[in-house]
C-alpha positions in Angstrom: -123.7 -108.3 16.1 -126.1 -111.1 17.3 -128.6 -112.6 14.9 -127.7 -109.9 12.6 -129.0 -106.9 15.2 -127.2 -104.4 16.9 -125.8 -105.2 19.7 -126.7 -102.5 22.6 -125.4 -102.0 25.9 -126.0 -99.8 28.6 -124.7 -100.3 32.3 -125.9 -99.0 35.4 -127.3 -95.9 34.3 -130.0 -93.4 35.6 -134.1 -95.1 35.5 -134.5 -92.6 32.8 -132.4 -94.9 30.6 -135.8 -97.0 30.2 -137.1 -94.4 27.9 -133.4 -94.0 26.1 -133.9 -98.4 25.5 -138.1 -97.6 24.8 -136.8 -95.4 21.6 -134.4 -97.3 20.5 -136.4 -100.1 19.9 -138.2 -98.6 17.7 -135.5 -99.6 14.7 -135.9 -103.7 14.7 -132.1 -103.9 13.8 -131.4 -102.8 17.5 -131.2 -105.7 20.4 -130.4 -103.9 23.8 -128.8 -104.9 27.0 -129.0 -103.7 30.1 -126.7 -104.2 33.6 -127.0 -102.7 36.8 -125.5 -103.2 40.6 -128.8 -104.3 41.3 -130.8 -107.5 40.5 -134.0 -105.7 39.9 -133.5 -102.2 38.1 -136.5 -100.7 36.1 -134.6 -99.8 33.0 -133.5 -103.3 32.8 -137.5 -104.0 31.9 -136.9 -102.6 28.5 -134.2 -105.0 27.6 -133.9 -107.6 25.3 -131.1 -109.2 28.1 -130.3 -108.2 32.1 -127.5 -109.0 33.7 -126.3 -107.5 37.2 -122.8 -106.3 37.6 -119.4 -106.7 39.3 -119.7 -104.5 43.2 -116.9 -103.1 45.3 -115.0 -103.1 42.4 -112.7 -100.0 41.5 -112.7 -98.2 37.5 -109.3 -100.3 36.6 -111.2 -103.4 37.6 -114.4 -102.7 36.0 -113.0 -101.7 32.9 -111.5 -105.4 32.6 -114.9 -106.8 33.6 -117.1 -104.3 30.6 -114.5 -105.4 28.1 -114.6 -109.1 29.1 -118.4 -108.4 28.9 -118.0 -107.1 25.9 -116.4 -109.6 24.0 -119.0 -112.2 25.6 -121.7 -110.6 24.2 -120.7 -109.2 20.8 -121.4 -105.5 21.6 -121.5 -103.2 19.0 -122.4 -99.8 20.9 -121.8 -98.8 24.3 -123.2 -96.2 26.3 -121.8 -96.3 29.3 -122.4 -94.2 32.9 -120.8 -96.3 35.8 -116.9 -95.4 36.2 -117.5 -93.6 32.5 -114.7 -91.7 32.7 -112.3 -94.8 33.4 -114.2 -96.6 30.6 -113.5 -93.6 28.3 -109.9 -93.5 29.4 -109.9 -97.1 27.7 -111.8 -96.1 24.2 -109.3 -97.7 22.1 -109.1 -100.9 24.4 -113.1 -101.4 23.7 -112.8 -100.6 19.5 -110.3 -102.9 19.6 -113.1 -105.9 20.6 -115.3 -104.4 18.3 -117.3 -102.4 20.7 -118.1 -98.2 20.0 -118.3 -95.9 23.3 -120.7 -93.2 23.2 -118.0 -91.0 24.4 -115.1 -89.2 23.5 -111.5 -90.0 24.1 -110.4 -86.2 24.2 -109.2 -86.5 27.9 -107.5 -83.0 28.2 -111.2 -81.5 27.6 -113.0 -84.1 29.0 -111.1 -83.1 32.3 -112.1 -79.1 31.6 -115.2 -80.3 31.0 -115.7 -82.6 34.0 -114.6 -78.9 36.6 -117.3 -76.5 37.1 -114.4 -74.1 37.3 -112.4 -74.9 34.6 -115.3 -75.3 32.1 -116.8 -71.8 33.4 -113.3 -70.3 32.8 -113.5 -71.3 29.3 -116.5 -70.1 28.1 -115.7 -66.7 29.7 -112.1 -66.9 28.3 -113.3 -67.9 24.6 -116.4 -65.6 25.2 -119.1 -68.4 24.3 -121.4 -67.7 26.6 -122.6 -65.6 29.8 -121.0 -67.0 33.6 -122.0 -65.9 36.8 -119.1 -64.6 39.3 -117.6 -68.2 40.7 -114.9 -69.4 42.6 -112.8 -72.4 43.6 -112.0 -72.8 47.0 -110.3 -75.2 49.3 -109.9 -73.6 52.5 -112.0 -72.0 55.1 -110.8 -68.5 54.8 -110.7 -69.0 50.7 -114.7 -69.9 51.4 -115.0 -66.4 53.6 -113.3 -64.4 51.1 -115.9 -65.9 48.1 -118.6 -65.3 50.2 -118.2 -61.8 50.9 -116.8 -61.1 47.2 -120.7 -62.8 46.0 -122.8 -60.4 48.6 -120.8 -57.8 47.2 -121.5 -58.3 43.7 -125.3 -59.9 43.7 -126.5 -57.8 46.8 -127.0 -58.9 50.5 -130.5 -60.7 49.9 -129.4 -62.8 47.0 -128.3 -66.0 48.7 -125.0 -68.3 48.1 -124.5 -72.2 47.2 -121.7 -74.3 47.1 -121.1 -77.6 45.3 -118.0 -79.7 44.5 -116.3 -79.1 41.7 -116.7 -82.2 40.4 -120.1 -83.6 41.0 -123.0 -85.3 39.5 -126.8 -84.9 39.4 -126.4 -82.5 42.4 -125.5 -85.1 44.3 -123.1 -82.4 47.2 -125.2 -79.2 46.4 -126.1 -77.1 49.7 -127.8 -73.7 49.1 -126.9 -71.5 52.2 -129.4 -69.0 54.2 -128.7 -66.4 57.1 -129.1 -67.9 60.3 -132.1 -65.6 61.1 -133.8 -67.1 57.6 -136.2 -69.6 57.7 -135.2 -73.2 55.7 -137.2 -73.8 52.6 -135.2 -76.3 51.2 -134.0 -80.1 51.8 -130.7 -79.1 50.7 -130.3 -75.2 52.4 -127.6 -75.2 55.4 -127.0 -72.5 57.7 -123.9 -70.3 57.0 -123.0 -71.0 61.0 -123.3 -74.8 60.4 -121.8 -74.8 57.3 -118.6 -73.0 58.4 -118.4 -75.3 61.3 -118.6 -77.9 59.0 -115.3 -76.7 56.8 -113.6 -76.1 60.3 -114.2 -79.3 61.2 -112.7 -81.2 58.3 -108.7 -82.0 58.0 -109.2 -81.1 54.0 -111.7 -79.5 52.0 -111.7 -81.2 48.6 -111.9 -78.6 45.8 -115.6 -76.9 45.8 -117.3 -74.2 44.0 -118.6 -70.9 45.5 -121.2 -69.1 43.2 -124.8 -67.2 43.7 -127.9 -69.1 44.1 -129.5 -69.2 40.7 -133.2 -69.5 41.5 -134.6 -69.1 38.0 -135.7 -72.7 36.4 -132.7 -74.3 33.9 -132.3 -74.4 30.5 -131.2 -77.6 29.6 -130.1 -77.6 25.5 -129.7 -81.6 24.0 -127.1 -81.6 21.5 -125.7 -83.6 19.0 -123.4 -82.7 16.0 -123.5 -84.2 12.3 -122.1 -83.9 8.8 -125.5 -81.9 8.6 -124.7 -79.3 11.4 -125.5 -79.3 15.0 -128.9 -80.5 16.2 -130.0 -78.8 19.5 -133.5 -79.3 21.5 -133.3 -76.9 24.6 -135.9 -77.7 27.2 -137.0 -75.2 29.9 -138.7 -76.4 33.1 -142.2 -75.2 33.3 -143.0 -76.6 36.5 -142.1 -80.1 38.3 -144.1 -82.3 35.8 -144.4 -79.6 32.8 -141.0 -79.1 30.5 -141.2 -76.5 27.7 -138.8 -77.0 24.5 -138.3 -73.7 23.2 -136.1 -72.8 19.7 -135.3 -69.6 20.8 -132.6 -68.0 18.5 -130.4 -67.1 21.7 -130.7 -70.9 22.7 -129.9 -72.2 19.3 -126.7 -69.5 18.9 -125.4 -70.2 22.7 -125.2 -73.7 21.9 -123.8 -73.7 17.9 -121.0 -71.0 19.2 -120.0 -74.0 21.8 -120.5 -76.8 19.5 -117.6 -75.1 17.4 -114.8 -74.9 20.4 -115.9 -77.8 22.6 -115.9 -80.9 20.2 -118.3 -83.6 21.5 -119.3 -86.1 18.8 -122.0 -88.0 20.9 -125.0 -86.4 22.5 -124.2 -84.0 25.3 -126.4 -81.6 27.2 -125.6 -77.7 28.0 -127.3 -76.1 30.7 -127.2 -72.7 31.7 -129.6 -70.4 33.9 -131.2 -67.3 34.2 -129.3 -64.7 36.4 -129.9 -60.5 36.2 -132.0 -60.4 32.7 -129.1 -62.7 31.0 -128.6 -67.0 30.5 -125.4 -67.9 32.4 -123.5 -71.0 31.8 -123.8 -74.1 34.2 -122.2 -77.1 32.7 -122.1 -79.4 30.2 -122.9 -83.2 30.6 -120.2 -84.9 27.8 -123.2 -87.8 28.0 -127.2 -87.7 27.1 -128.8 -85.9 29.8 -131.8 -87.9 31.5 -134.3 -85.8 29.8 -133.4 -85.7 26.4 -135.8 -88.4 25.9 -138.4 -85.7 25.6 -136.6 -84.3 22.4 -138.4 -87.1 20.4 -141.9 -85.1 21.1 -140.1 -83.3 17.7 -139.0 -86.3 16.3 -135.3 -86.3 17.5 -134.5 -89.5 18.9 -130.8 -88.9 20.3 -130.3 -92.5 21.5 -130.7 -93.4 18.0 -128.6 -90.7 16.5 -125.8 -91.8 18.7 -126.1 -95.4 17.5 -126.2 -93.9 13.5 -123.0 -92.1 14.6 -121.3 -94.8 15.9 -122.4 -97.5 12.7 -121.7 -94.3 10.7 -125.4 -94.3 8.9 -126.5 -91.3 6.8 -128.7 -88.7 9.4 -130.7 -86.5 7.4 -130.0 -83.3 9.8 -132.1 -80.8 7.5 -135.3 -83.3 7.9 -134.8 -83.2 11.6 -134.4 -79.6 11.1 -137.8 -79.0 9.6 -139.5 -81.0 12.1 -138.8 -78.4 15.5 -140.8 -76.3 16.9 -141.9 -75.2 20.3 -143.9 -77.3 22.1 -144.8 -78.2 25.8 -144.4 -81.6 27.0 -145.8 -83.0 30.4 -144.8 -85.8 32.8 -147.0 -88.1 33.6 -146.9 -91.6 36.3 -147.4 -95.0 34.8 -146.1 -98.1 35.8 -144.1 -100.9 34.2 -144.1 -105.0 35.3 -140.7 -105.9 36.2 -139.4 -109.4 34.8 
């Protein structure tokens, strides 16, 4: 506590965090700081305090620095992105200063969780949800085989991508066309150069094989309570158009995961449209970058992570009453940087 507020922290996180920092000011018991690689960071505009942090540093080290940092500046709540899962390998290091991490310390599912293959796997296993056909593959003739095996299943036309197994944001996504197909994508690669590529390398790190799922995402923003679970899915409309729709499917997809994968923060669950059904995608053990749009129904999920973690009453059946469908728009604006 400092002054007798909330002390807030988030480290180098997406620019989106500027609207996660922008709602939680809204409750004057809340006094935020924000730290970045970076002198000048645009979420760091929304602070109450900027700092930059430690570079060329590796997740052991870093830890050490956010708990040092920690204890310096009194912090009650932490919501961290930058070497998270070190930080949440360290959970009971930071309660132990006094500091909550939006996370949990369940690091058996938060390593299912963190494998597109091993999360897919489960849902299928524990029939919670839809999957498309995927597979894990680390050498060149275990990519060939996956190939084949997806034209097989989905048809000739429908086209193949591949993306490590552990990634985030997209980051090593690569949607693959014929080589007589025109590009129409930054991130499409030619099956020809894309082989070469895997030939080429003296290891392929562990990477996902699965059809190209060209039907906009359904991105569902959880959070669970005393109450029950509190879900806002949001469907892309367009580029600058997101549509939150309480369809009962949505809803049930997401309560029927709530009760086998145990998240007690906000998480996000996103899943896809592929031949007439939703098929799962992943889960994001952290608030997705858009959830920030969930307040256009009054559910503030910054905030309700900071209830949880002071353990304040959340009156789940008032946020209840308060959803509906609506569609929300993006729109460009500027901020002026301290």
């Amino acid at each position: 506590m400092k002054n007798g507020k909330r002390v807030i922290w988030f480290n180098h996180w997406f620019s989106q965090a500027y609207n996660f920092i922008e709602l939680l000011r809204r409750d004057e018991r809340n006094y935020i700081i924000a730290t970045a690689k970076v002198e000048d960071f645009v979420f760091g505009a929304a602070a109450d305090e900027r700092y930059t942090e430690p570079r060329g540093v590796n997740g052991e080290e870093y830890v050490a620095w956010a708990l040092d940092f920690c204890r310096q500046h009194e912090v009650d709540v932490f919501f961290p992105k930058r070497w998270r899962a070190d930080v949440v390998k360290h959970i009971a290091d930071f309660e132990a200063v006094g500091t909550k991490v939006t996370s949990d310390s369940n690091t058996e599912q938060n390593d299912m969780l963190d494998s597109k293959m091993k999360s897919c796997l489960f849902m299928r296993e524990n029939g919670l949800c839809p999957t498309p056909e995927m597979y894990r593959i680390t050498t060149v003739e275990g990519f060939e085989e996956a190939y084949r095996a997806l034209k097989e299943k989905y048809g000739v036309q429908h086209k193949v991508c591949v993306k490590a197994d552990r990634d985030e944001g997209g980051v090593t996504y690569r949607r693959l066309y014929d080589d007589d197909a025109p590009k129409s994508m930054p991130e499409d690669i030619s099956l020809t150069a894309y082989l070469a590529d895997l030939k080429s390398r003296s290891r392929i790190y562990p990477t996902v094989v699965m059809p190209y799922l060209s039907e906009p995402e359904i991105s569902i923003d959880c959070m669970r309570t005393a109450g029950g679970l509190i879900a806002v899915p949001r469907c892309k409309v367009d580029r600058h158009i997101t549509a939150l729709r309480f369809d009962k499917e949505f809803i049930e997809t997401a309560e029927r995961i709530s009760e086998k994968v145990v998240i007690e923060y906000p998480y996000n669950i996103q899943l896809r449209p592929l031949n007439g059904e939703h098929v799962f995608m992943e889960i994001n053990t952290r608030m997705a970058g858009g959830c920030y749009k969930a307040d256009a129904v009054g559910v503030n999920f910054p905030q309700l992570a900071v209830c949880r973690a002071f353990g304040d009453d959340i009156d789940t059946a008032a946020i209840k009453q308060g959803l509906h469908d609506v569609r929300v728009g993006d729109v460009a604006g500027f901020i002026v940087m301290p």
